[in-house]
TORMAR-967626 format. One line per 4 residues: number of its first residue (from 1); their letters; for each residue x, y, z of N, C-alpha, C, CB. Coordinates in Angstrom, 3 decimals. Glycine has a CB too. Layout:
<nodes>
NUM	a	X Y Z X Y Z X Y Z X Y Z ~ ...
</nodes>
This chain:
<nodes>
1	xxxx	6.763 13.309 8.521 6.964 12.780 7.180 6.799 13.929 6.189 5.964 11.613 6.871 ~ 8.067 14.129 5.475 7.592 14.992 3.991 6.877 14.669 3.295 8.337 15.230 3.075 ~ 5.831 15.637 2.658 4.597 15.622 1.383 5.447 14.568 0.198 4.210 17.668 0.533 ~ 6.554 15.255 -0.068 7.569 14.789 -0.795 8.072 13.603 -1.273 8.245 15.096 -0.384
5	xxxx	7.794 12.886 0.093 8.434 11.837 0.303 6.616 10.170 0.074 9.437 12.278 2.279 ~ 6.039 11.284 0.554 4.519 10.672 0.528 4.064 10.635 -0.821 3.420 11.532 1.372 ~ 4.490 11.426 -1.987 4.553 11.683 -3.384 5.120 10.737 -3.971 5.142 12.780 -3.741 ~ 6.276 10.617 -3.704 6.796 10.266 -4.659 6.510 8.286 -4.237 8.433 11.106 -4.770
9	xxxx	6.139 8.265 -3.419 5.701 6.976 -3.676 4.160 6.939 -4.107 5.969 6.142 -2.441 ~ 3.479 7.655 -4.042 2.559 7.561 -4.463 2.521 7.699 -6.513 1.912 8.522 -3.517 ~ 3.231 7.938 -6.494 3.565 8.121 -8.001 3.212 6.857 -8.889 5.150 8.426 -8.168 ~ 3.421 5.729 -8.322 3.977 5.018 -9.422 2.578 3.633 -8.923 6.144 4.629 -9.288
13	xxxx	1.639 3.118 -10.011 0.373 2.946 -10.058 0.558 1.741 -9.044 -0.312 2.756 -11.540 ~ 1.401 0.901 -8.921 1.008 -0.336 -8.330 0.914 -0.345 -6.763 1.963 -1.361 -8.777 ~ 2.235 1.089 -6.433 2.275 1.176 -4.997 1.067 1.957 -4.368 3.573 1.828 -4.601 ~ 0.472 2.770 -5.570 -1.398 3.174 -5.076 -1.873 2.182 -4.946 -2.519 3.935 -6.059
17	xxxx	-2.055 1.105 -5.367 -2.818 0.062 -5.701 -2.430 -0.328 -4.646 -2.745 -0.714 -6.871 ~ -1.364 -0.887 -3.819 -0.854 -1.660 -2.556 -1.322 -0.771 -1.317 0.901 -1.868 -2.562 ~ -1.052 0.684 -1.076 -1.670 1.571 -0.331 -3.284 1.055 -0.294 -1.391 3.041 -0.947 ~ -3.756 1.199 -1.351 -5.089 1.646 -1.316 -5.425 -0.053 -0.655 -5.872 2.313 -3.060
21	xxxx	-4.906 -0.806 -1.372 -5.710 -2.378 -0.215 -5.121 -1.993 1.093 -5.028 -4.488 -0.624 ~ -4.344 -1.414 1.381 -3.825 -1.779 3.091 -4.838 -0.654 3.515 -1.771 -1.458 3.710 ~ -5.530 0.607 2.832 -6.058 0.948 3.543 -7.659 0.033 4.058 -5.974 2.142 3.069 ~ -7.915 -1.040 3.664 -9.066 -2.338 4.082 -8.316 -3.037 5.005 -9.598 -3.499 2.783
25	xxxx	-7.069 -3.574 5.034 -6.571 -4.637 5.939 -5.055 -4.992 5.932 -7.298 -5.851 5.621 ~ -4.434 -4.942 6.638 -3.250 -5.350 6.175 -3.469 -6.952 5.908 -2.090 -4.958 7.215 ~ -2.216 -7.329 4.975 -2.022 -8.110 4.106 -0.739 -9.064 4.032 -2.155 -7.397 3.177 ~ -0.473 -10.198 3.043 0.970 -10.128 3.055 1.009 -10.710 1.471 1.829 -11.106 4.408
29	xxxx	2.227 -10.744 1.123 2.930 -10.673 -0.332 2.203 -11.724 -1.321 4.655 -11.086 -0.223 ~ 1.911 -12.755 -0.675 0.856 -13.436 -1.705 -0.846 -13.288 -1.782 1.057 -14.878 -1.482 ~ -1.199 -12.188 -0.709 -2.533 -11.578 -1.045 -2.485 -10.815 -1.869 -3.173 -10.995 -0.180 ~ -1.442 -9.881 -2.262 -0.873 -8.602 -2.858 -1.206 -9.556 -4.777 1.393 -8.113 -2.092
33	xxxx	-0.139 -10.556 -4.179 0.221 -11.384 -5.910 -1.430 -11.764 -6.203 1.560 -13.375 -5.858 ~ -2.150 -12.677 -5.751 -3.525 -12.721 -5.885 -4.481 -11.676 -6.531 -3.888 -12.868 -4.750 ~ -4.456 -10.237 -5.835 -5.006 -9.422 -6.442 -4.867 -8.569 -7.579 -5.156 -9.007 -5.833 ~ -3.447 -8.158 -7.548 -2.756 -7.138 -8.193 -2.577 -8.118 -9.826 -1.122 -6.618 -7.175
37	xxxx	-2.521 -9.216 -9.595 -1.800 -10.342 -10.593 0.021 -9.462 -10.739 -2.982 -10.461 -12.645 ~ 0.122 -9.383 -10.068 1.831 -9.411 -10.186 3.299 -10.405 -9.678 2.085 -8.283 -9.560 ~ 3.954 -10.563 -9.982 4.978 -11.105 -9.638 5.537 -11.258 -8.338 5.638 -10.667 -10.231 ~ 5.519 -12.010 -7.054 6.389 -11.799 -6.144 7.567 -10.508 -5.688 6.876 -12.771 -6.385
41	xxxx	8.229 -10.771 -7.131 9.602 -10.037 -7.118 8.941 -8.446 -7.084 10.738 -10.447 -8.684 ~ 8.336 -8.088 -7.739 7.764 -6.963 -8.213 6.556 -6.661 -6.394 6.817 -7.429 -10.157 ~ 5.839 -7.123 -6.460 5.425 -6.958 -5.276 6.490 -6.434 -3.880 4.842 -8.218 -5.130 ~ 7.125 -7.179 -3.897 7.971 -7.514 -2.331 9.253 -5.440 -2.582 9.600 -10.118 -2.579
45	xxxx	9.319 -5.737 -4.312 10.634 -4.334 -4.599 9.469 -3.594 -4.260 11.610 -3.872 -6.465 ~ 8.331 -3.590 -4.574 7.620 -2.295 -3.907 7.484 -2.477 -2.626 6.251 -1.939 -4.398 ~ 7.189 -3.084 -1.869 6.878 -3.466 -0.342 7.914 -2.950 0.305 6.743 -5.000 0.040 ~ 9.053 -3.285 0.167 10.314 -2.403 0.166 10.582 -0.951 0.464 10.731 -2.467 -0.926
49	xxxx	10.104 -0.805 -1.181 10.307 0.943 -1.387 9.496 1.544 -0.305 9.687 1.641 -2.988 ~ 7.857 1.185 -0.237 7.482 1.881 0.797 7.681 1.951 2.049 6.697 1.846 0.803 ~ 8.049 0.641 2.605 8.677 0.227 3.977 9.496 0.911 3.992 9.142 -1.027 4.301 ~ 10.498 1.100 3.196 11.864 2.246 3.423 11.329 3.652 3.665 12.954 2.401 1.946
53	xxxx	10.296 4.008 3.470 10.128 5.694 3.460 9.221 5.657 4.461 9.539 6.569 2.018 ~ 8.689 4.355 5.529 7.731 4.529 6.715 6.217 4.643 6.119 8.145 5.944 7.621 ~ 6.288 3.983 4.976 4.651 4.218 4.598 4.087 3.320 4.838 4.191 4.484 3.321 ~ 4.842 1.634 4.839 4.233 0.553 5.766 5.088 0.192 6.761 3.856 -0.680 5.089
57	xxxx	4.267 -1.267 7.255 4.736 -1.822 8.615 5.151 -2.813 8.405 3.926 -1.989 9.639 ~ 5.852 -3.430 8.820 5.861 -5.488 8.577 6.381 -6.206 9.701 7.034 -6.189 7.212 ~ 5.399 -6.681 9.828 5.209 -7.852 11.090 5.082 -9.053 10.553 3.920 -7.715 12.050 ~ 6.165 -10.012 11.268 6.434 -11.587 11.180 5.038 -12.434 12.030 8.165 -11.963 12.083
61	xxxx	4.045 -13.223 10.931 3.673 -13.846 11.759 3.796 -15.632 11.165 2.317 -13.164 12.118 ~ 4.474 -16.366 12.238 5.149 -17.286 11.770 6.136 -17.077 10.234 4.118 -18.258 11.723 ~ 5.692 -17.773 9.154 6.277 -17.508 7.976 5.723 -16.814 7.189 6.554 -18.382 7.411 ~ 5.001 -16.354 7.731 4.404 -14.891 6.809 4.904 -13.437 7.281 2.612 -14.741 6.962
65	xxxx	4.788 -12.433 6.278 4.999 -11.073 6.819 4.158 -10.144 6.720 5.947 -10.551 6.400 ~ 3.522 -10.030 7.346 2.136 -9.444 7.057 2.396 -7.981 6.600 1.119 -9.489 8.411 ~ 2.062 -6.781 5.608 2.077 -5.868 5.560 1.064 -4.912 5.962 2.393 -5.890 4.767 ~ 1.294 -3.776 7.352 0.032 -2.978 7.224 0.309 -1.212 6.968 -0.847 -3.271 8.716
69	xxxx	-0.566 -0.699 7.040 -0.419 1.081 7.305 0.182 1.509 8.357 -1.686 1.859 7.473 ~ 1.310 2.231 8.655 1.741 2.650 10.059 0.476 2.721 11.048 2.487 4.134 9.994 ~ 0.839 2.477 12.091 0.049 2.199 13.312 -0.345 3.698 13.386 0.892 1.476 14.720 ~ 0.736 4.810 13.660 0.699 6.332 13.624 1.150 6.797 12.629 1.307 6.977 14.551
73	xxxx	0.272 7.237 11.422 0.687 7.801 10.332 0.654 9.339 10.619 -0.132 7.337 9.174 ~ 1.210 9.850 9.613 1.795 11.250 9.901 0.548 11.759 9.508 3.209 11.845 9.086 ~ -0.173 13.183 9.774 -1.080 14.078 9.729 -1.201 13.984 7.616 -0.425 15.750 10.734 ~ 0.063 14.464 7.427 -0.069 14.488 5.823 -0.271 13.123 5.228 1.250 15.097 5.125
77	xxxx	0.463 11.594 5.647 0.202 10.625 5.281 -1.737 10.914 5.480 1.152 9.474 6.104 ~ -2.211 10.727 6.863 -3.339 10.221 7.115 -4.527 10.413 5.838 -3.685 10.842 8.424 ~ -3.989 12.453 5.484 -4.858 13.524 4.687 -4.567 12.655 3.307 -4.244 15.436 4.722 ~ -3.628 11.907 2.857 -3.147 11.878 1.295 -3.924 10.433 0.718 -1.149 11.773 1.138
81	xxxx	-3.915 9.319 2.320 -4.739 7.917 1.897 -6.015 8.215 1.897 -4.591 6.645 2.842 ~ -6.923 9.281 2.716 -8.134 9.709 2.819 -8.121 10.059 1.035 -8.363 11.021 4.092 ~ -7.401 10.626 0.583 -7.930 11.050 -0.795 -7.436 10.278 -1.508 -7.700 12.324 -1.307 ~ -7.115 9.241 -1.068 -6.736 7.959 -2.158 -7.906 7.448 -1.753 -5.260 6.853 -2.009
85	xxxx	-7.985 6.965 -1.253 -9.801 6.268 -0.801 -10.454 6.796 -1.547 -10.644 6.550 0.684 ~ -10.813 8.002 -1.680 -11.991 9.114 -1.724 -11.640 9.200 -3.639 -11.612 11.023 -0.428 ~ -10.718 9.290 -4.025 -10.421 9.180 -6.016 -10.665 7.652 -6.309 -8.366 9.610 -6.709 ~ -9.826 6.770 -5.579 -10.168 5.108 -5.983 -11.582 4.824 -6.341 -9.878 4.056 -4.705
89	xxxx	-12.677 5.976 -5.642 -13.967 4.801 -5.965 -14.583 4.613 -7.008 -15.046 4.903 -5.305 ~ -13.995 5.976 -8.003 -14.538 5.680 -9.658 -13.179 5.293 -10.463 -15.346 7.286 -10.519 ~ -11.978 4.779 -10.364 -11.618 4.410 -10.509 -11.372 2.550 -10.594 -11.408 5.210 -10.208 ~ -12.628 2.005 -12.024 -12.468 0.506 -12.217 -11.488 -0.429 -11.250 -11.958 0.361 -13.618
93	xxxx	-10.269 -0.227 -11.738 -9.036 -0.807 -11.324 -8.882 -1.463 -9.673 -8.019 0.368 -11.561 ~ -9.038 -0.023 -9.369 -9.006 0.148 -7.615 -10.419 -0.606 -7.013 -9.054 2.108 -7.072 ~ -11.540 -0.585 -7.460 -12.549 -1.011 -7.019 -12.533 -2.698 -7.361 -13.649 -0.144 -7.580 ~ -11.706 -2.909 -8.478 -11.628 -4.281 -8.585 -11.166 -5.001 -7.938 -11.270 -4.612 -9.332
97	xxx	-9.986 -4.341 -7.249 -9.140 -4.695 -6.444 -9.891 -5.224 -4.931 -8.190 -3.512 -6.389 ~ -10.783 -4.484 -4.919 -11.218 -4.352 -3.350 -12.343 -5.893 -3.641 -12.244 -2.341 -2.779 ~ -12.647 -6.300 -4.789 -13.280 -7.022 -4.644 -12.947 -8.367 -4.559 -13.897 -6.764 -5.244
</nodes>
């Protein structure tokens, strides 16, 4: 996986915010709406974006789709959520999230 490619989704606040819960558990689109307070639509276009670049997973269980962290994330993915973890914890937002 390119740095590049691990960037540029990391860019944009909500898909940190979706990273940073999957790094606790994977999830699916109405745990996401619950926490984040966002929209379905808005949730699922990011769920998307990152699924397209291999940053998540999605598994059908019954009528749910559960979203998690690649099973084998790339060396640079692994290094980039470690320091998303590691900035989130004084970060309000992110810690709210977790709660």
């Amino acid at each position: 996986m390119k740095l590049a490619q691990i960037y540029q989704c990391f860019c944009e606040p909500t898909r940190l915010r979706i990273l940073h819960l999957l790094t606790q558990t994977p999830l699916c689109v109405c745990h996401f709406q619950d926490v984040l307070r966002e929209p379905q639509v808005k949730i699922s276009k990011h769920l998307a974006y990152l699924r397209s670049r291999d940053l998540v997973e999605a598994k059908r269980s019954g009528n749910w789709i559960i979203y998690s962290l690649p099973a084998k994330p790339s060396p640079e993915l692994k290094m980039n959520l470690k320091c998303l973890r590691d900035c989130a914890q004084s970060d309000p937002a992110f810690r709210k999230d977790l709660q």
